[in-house]
C-alpha atoms as a printed R data frame, in Angstrom:
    type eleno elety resid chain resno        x       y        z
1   ATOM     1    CA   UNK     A     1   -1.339 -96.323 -124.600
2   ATOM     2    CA   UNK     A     2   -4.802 -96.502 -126.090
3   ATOM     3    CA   UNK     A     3   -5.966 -93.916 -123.188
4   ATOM     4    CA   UNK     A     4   -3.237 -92.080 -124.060
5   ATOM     5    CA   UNK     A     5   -3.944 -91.958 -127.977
6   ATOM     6    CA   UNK     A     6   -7.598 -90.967 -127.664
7   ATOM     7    CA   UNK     A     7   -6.471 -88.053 -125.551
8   ATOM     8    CA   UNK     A     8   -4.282 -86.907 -128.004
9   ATOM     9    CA   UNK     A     9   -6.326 -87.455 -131.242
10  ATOM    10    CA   UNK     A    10   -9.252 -85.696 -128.833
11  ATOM    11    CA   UNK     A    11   -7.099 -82.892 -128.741
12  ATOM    12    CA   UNK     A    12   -5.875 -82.609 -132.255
13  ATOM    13    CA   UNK     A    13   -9.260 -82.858 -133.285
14  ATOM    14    CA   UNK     A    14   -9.886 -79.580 -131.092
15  ATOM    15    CA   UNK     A    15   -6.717 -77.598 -132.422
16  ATOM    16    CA   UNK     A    16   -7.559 -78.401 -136.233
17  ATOM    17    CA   UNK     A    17  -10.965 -77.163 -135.960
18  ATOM    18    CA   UNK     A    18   -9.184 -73.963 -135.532
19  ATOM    19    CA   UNK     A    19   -8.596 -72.420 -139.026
20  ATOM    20    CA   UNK     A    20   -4.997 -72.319 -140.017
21  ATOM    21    CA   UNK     A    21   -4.821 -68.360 -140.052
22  ATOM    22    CA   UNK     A    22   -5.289 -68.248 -136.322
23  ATOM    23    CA   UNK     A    23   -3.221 -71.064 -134.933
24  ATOM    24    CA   UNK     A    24   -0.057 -73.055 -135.979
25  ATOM    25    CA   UNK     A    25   -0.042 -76.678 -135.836
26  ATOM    26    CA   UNK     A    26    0.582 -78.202 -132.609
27  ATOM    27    CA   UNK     A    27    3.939 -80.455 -132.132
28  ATOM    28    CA   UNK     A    28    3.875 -83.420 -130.111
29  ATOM    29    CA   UNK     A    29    6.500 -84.231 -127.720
30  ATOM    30    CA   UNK     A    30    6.526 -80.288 -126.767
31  ATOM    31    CA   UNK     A    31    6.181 -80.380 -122.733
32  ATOM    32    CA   UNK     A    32    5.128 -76.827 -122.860
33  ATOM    33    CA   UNK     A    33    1.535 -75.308 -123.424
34  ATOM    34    CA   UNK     A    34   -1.748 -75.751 -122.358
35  ATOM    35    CA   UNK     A    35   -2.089 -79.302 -124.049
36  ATOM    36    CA   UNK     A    36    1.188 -81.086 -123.276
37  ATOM    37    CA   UNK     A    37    1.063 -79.269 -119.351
38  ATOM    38    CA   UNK     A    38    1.299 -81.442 -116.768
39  ATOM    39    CA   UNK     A    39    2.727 -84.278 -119.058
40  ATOM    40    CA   UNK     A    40    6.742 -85.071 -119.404
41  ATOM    41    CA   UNK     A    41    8.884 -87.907 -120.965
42  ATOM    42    CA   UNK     A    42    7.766 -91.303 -120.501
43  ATOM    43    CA   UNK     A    43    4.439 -90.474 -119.283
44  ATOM    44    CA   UNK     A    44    0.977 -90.818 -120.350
45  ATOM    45    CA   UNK     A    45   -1.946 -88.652 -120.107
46  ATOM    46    CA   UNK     A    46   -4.655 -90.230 -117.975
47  ATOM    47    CA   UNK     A    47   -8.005 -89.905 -118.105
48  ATOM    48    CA   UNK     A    48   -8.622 -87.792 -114.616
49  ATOM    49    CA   UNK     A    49   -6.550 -85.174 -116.464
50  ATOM    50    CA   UNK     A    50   -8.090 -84.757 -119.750
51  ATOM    51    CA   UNK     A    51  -11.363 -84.374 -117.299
52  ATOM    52    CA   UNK     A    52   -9.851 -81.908 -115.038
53  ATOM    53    CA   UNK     A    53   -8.679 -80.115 -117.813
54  ATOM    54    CA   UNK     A    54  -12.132 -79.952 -119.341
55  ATOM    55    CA   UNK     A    55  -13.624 -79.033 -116.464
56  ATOM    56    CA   UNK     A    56  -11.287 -76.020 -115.808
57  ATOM    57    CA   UNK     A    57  -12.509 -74.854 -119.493
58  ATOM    58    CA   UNK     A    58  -15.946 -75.333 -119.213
59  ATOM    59    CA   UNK     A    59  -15.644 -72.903 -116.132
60  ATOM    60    CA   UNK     A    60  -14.027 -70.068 -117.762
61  ATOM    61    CA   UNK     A    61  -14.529 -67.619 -121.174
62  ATOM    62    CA   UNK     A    62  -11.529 -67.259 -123.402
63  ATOM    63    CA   UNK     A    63  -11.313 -63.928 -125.788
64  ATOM    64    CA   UNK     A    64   -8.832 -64.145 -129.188
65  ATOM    65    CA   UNK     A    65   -7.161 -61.379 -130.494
66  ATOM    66    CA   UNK     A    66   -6.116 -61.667 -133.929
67  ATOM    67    CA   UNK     A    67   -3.793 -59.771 -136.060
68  ATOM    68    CA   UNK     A    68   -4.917 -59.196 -139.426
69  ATOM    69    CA   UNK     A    69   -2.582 -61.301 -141.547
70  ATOM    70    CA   UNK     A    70   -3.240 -64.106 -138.862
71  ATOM    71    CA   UNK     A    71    0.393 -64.313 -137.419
72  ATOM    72    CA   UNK     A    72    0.073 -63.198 -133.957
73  ATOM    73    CA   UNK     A    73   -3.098 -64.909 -131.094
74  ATOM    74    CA   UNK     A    74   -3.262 -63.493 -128.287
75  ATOM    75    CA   UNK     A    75   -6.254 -65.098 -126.025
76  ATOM    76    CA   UNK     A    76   -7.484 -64.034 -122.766
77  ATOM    77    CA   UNK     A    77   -9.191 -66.025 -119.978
78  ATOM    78    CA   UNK     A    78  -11.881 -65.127 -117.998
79  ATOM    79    CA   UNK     A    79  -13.478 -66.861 -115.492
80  ATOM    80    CA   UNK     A    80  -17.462 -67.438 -115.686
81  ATOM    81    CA   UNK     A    81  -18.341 -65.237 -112.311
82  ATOM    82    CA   UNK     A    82  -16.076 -62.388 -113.538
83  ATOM    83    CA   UNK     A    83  -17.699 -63.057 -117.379
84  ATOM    84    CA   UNK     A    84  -20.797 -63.165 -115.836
85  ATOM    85    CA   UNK     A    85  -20.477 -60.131 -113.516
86  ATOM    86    CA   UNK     A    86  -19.323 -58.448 -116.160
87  ATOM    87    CA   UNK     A    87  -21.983 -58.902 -118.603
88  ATOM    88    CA   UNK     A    88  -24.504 -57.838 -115.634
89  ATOM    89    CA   UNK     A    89  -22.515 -54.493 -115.217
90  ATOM    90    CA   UNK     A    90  -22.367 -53.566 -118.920
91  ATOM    91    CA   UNK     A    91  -26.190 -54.510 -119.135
92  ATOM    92    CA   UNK     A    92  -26.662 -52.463 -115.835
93  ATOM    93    CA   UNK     A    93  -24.396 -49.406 -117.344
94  ATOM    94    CA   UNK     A    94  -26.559 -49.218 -120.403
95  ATOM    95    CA   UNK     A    95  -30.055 -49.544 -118.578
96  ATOM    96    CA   UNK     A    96  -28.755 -46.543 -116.450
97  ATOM    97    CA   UNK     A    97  -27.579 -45.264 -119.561
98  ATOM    98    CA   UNK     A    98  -31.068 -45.318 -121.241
99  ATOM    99    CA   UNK     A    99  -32.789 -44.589 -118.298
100 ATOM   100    CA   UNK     A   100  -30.564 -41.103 -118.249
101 ATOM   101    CA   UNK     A   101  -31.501 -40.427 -121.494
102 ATOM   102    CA   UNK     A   102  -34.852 -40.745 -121.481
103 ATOM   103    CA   UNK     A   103  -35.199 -38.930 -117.978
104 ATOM   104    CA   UNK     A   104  -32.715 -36.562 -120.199
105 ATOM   105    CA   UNK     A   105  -35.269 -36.198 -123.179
106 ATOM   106    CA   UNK     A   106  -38.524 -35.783 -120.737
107 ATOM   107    CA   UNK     A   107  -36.588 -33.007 -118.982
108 ATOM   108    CA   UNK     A   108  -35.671 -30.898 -122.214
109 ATOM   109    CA   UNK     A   109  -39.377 -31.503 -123.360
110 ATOM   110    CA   UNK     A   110  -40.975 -30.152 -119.332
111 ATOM   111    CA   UNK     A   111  -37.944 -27.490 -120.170
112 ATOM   112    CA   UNK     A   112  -39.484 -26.354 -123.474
113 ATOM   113    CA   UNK     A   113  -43.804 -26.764 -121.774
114 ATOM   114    CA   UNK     A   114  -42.423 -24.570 -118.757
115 ATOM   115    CA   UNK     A   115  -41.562 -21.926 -121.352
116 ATOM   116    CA   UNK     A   116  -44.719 -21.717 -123.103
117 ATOM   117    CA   UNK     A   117  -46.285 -21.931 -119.903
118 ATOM   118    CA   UNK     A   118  -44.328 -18.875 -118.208
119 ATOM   119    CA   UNK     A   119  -45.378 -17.271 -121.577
120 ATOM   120    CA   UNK     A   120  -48.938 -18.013 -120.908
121 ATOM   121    CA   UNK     A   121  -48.559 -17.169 -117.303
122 ATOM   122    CA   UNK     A   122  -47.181 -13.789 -118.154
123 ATOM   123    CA   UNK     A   123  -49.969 -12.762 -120.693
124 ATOM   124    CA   UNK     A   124  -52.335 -14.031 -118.224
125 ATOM   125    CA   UNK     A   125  -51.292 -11.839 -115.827
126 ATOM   126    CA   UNK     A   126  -50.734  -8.753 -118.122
127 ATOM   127    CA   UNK     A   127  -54.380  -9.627 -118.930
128 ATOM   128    CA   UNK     A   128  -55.429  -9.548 -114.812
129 ATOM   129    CA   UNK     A   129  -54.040  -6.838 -114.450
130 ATOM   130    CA   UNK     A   130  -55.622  -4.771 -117.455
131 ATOM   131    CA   UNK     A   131  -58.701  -6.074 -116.112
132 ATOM   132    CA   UNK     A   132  -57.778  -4.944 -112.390
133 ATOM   133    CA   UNK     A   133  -57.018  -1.347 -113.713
134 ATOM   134    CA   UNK     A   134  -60.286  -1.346 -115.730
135 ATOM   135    CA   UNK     A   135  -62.433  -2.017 -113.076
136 ATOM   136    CA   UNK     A   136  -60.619   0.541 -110.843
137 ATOM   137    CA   UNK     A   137  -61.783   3.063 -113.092
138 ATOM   138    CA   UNK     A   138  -65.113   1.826 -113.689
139 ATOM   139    CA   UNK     A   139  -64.960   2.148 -109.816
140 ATOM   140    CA   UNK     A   140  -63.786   5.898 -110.166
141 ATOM   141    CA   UNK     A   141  -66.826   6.291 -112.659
142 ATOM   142    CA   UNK     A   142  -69.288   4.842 -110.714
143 ATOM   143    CA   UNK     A   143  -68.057   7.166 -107.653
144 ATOM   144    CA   UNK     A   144  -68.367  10.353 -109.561
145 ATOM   145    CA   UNK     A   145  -71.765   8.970 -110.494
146 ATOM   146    CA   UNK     A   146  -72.420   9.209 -106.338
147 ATOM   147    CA   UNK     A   147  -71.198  12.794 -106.402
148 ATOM   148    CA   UNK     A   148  -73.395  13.402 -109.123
149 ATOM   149    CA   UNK     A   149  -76.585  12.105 -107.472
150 ATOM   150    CA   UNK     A   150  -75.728  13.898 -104.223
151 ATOM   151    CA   UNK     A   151  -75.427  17.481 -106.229
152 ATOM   152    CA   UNK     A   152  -78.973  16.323 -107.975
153 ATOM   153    CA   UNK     A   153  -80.410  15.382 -104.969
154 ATOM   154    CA   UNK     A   154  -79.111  18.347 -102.372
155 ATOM   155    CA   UNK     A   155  -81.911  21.085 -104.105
156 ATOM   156    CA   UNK     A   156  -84.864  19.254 -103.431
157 ATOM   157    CA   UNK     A   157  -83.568  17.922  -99.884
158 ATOM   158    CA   UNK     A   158  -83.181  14.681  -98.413
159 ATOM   159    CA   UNK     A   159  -85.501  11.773  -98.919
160 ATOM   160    CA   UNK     A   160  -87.489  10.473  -95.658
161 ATOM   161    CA   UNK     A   161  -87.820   6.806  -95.982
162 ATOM   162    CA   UNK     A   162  -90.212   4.627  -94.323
163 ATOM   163    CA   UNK     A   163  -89.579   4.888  -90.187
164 ATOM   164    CA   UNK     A   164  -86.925   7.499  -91.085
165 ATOM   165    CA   UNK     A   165  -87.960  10.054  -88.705
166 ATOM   166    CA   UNK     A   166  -87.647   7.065  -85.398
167 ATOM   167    CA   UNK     A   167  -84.297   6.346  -86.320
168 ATOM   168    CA   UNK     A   168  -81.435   7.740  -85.453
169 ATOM   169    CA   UNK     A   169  -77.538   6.887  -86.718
170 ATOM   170    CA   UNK     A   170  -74.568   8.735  -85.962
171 ATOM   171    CA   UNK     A   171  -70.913   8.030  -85.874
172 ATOM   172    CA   UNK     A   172  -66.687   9.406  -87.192
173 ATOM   173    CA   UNK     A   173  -67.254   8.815  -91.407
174 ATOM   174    CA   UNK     A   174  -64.278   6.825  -92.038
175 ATOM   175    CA   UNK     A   175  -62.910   5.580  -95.131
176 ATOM   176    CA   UNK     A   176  -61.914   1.415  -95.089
177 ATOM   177    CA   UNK     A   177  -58.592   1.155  -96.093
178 ATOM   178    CA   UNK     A   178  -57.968  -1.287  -98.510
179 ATOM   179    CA   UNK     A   179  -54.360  -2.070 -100.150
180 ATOM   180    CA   UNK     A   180  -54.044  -0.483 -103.772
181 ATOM   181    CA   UNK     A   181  -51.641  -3.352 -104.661
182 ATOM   182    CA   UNK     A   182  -52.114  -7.071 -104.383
183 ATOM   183    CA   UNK     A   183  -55.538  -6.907 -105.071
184 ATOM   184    CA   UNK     A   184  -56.983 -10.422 -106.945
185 ATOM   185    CA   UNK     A   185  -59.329  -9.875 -110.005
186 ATOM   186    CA   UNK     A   186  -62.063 -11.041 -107.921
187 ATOM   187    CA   UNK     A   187  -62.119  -9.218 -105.235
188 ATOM   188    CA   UNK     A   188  -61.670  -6.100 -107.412
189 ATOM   189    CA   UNK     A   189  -65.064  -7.937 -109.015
190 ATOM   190    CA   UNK     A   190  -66.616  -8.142 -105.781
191 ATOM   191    CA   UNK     A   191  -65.986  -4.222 -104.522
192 ATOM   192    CA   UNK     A   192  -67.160  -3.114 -108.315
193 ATOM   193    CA   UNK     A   193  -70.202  -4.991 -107.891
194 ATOM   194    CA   UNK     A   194  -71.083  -3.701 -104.302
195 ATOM   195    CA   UNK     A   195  -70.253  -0.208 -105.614
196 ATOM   196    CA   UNK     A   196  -72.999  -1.044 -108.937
197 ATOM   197    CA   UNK     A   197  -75.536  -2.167 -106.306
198 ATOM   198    CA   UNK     A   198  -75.439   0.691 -104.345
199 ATOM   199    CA   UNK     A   199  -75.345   3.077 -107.046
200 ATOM   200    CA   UNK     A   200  -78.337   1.174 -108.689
201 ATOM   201    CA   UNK     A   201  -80.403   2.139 -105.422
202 ATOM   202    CA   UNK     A   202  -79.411   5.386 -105.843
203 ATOM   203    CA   UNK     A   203  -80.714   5.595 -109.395
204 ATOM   204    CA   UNK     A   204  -83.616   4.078 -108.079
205 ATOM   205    CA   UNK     A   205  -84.100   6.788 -105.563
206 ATOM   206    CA   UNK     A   206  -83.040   9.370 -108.339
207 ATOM   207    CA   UNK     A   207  -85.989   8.226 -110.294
208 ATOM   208    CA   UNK     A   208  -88.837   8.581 -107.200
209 ATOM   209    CA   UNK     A   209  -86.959  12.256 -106.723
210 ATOM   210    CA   UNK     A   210  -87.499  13.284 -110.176
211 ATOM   211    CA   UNK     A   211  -90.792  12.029 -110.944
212 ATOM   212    CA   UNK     A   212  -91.919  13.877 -107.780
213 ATOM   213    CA   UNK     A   213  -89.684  16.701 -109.755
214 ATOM   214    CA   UNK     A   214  -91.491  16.295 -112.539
215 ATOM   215    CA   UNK     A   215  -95.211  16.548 -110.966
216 ATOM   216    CA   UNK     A   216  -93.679  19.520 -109.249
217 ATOM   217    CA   UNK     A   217  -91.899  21.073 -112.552
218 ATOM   218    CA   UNK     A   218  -94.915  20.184 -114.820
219 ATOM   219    CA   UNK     A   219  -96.953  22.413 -112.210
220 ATOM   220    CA   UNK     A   220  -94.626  25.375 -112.368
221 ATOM   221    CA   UNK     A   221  -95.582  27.975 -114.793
222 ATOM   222    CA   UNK     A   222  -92.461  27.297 -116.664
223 ATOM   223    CA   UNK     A   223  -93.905  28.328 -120.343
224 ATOM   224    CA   UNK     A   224  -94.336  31.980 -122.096
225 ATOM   225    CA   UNK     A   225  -98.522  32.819 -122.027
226 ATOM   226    CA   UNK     A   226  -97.437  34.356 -124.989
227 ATOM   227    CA   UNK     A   227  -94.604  35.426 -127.503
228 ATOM   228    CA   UNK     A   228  -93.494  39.276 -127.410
229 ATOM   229    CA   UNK     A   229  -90.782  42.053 -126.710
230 ATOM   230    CA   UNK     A   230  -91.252  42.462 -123.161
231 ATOM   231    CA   UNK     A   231  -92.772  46.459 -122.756
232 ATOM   232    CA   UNK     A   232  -92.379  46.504 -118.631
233 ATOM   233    CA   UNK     A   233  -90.405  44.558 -115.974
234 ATOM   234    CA   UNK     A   234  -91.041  43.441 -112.852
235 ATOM   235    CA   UNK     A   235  -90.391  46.050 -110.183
236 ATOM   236    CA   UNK     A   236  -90.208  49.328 -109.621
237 ATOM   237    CA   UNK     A   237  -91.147  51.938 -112.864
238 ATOM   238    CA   UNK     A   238  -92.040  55.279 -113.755
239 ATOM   239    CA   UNK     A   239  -95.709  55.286 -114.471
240 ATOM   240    CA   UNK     A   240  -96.674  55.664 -117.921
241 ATOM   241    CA   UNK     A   241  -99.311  58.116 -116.599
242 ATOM   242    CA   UNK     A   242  -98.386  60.105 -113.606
243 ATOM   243    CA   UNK     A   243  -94.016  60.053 -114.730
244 ATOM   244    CA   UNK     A   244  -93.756  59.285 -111.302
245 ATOM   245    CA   UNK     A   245  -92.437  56.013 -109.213
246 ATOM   246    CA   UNK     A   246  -94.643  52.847 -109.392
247 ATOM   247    CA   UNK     A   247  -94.476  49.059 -108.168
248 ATOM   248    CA   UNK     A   248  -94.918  47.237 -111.355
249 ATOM   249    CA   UNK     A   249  -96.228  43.502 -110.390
250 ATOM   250    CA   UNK     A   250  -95.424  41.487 -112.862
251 ATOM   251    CA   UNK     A   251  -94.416  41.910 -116.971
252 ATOM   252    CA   UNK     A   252  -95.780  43.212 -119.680
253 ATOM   253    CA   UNK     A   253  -95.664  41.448 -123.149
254 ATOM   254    CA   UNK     A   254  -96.288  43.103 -125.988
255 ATOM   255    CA   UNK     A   255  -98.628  41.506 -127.957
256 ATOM   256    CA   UNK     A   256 -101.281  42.722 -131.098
257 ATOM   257    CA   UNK     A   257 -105.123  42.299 -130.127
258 ATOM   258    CA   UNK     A   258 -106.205  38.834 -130.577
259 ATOM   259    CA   UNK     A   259 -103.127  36.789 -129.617
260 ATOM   260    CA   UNK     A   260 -103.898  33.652 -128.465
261 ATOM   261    CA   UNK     A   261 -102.885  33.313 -124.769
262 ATOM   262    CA   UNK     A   262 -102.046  29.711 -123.436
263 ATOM   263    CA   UNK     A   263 -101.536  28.366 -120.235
264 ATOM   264    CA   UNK     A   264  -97.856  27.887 -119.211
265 ATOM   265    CA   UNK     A   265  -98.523  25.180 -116.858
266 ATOM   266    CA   UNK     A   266 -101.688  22.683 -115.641
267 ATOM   267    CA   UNK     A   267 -104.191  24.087 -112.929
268 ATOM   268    CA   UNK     A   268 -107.620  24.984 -112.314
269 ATOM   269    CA   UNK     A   269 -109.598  28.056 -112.782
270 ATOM   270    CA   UNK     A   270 -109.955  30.132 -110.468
271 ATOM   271    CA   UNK     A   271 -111.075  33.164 -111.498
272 ATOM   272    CA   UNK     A   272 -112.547  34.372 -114.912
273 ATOM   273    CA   UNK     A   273 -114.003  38.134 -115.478
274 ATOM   274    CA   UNK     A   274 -113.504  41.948 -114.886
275 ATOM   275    CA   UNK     A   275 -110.659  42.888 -112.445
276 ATOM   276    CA   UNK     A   276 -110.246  46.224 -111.306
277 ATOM   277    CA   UNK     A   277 -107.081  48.030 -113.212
278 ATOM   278    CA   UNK     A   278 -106.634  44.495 -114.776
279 ATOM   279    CA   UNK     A   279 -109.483  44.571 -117.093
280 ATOM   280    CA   UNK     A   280 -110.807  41.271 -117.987
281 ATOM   281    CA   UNK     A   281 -108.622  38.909 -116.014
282 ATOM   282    CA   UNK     A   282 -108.590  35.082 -116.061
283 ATOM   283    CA   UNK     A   283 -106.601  33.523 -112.265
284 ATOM   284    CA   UNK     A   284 -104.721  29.902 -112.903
285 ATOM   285    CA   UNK     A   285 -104.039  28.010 -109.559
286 ATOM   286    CA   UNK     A   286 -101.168  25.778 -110.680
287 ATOM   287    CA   UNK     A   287 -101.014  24.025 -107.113
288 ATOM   288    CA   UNK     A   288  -98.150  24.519 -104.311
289 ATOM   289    CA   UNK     A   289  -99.477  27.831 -103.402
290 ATOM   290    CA   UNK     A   290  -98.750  29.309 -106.924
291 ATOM   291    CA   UNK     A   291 -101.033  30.854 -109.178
292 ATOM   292    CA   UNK     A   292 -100.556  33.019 -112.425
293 ATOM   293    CA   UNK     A   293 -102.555  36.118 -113.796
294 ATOM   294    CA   UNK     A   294 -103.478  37.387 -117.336
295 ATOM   295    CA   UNK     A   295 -104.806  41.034 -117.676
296 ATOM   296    CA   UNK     A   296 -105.959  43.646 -119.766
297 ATOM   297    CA   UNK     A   297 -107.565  41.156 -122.175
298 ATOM   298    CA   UNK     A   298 -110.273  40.923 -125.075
299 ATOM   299    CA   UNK     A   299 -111.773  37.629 -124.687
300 ATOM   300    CA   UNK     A   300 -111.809  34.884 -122.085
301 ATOM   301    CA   UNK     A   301 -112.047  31.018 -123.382
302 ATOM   302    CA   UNK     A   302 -112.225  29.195 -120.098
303 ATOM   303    CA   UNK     A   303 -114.561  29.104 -116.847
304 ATOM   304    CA   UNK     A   304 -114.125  29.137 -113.325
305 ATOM   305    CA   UNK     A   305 -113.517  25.309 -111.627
306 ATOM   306    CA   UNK     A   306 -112.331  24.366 -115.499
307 ATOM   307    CA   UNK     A   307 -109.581  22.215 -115.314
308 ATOM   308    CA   UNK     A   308 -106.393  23.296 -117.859
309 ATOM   309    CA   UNK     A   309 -103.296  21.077 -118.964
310 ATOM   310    CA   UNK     A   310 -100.256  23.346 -120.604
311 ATOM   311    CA   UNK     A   311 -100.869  24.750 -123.694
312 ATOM   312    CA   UNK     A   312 -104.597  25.034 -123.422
313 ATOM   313    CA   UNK     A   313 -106.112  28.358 -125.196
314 ATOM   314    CA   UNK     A   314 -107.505  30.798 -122.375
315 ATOM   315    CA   UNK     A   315 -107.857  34.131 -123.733
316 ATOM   316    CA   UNK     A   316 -107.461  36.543 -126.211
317 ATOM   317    CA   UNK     A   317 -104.943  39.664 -125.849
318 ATOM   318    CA   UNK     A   318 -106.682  43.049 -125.571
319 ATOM   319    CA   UNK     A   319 -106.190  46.736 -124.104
320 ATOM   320    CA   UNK     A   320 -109.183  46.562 -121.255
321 ATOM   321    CA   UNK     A   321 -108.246  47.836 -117.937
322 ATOM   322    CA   UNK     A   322 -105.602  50.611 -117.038
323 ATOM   323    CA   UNK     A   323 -103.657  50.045 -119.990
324 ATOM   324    CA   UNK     A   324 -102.101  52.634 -122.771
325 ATOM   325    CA   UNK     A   325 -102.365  49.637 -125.662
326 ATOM   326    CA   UNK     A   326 -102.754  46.173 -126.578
327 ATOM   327    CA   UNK     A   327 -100.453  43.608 -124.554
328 ATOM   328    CA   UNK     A   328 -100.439  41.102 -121.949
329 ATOM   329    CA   UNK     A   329 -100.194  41.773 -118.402
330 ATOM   330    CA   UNK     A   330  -98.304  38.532 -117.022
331 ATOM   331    CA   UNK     A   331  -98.134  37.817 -112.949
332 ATOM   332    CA   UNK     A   332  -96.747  34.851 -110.944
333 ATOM   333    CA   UNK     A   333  -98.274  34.614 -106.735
334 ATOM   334    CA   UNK     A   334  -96.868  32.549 -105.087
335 ATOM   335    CA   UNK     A   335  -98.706  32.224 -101.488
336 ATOM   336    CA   UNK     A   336 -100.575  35.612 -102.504
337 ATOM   337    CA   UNK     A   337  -97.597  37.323 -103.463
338 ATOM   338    CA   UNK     A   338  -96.085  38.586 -106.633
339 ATOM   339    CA   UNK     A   339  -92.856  37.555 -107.600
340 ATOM   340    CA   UNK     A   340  -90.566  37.918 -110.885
341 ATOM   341    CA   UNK     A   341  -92.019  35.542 -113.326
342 ATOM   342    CA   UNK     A   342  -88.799  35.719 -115.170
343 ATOM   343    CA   UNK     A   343  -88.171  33.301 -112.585
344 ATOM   344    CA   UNK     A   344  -90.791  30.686 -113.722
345 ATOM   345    CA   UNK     A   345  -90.054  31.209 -117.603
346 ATOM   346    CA   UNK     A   346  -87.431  28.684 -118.882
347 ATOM   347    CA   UNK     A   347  -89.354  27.611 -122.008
């Protein structure tokens, strides 16, 4: 009976540390429940039971439900695995739970980079192709510039480079065809620049053309001798003595006696003194087979074998020679010929 008595004052000691609210007092002789189970009438509890019986709790989890005025328990028992298990899966559910919401969060985040990027992406490329249609019509430019040189060049005839006349090139002119669309900023870089390159020889070559142009132009006898209405043309007249049909050589410039004639060009005197018809007559040899008279005049300046730039004073206007008053008689020869000078005269 001792046995007996500790196991029950064990297990009142267990109940009554339960508050009163949550369980009623336990009545002994009751062979129903979780305490008395197992036990009957005129039997005692033994100790292998009261350890089995521990045992079987130790193994499990039990859950109270409680009403709120502490009438009703309701209790649930689970077993440690299934507790266990349990736990693991709600621990496992809200790892996968966090783990989807951060993998949530870093997706709306790439969402809202990937619009500012396709932002950037699309100015880029509105940028491109600005650039793309600029340097097509730099390109255009450049190939006008071409024409251009070809129009400036085409008067004063082609240019014979170094070995030019041993070579010979032939061949169909045919224009690469390149694709107008698709075309990548730098290989619309690359074509500009070849066409710059080749158009900066060409400048280059403009430049040897027209400083030869210039030797050739600053030789021409571009400049009026001297400023006046002009009295006579070039070519055919009526003769201011006989009324009848002359060959008038060059022009005649009205001028009072005195007027200071210049030369229109650079050259080298050739001939200075008393001309028949002409009077006193000064000859310019401006080079390239061209030369350029002054008759009927008062007073020569300059020398034969004197060397003249333009503008340099050689002779006074005057009325010697077969002349009816005071001008200058203007002619241009070129290769011993006379030709209009009005030709010459763009100054």
């Amino acid at each position: 009976m001792s046995e007996a008595s500790d196991c029950l004052d064990a297990t009142e000691t267990r109940i009554d540390s339960v508050p009163g609210a949550m369980l009623e007092p336990a009545k002994l002789g009751v062979q129903h429940g979780w305490l008395y189970r197992g036990l009957g009438p005129g039997r005692a509890a033994c100790p292998g039971g009261r350890r089995r019986s521990v045992n079987r709790r130790l193994r499990q989890f039990s859950l109270l439900v409680v009403r709120g005025d502490g009438v009703r328990v309701v209790r649930f028992n689970f077993a440690r695995p299934l507790a266990v298990a349990g736990f693991v899966a709600l621990a496992a559910a809200v790892s996968v739970m966090g783990a989807l919401v951060g993998d949530w969060l870093q997706l709306r985040q790439l969402t809202r980079e990937s619009v500012t990027f396709a932002a950037q992406i699309a100015e880029q490329r509105k940028t491109i192709d600005d650039f793309n249609r600029r340097v097509a019509d730099l390109r255009k430019e450049v190939g006008a510039w071409r024409e251009m040189h070809a129009r400036i060049q085409e008067p004063f005839g082609p240019e014979v480079g170094r070995a030019g006349r041993d070579r010979g090139i032939g061949g169909a002119t045919t224009t690469p065809e390149r694709p107008a669309a698709g075309i990548s900023a730098s290989d619309e870089l690359n074509r500009l620049t070849e066409t710059i390159m080749q158009e900066g020889e060409n400048l280059r070559a403009l430049d040897r053309l027209m400083t030869r142009a210039g030797k050739a132009l600053a030789a021409l006898p571009s400049r009026w001798p001297v400023r006046g209405s002009v009295n006579s043309e070039f070519g055919t007249r009526l003769s201011p003595w006989t009324k009848s049909p002359e060959f008038h050589a060059g022009m005649d410039i009205g001028a009072n006696r005195g007027t200071a004639v210049q030369a229109p060009a650079a050259g080298t005197v050739v001939f200075a003194g008393t001309a028949p018809e002409y009077g006193t007559t000064v000859i310019v040899d401006h080079g390239q087979e061209i030369k350029s008279l002054y008759g009927h005049l008062a007073q020569v300046s300059v020398k034969p074998g004197q060397k003249v730039e333009r503008g340099t004073l050689l002779a006074y206007t005057g009325n010697t020679g077969r002349s009816s008053g005071p001008h200058l008689h203007y002619e241009i020869l070129v290769k011993g010929h006379a030709v209009n000078p009005r030709a010459y005269l763009w100054d």
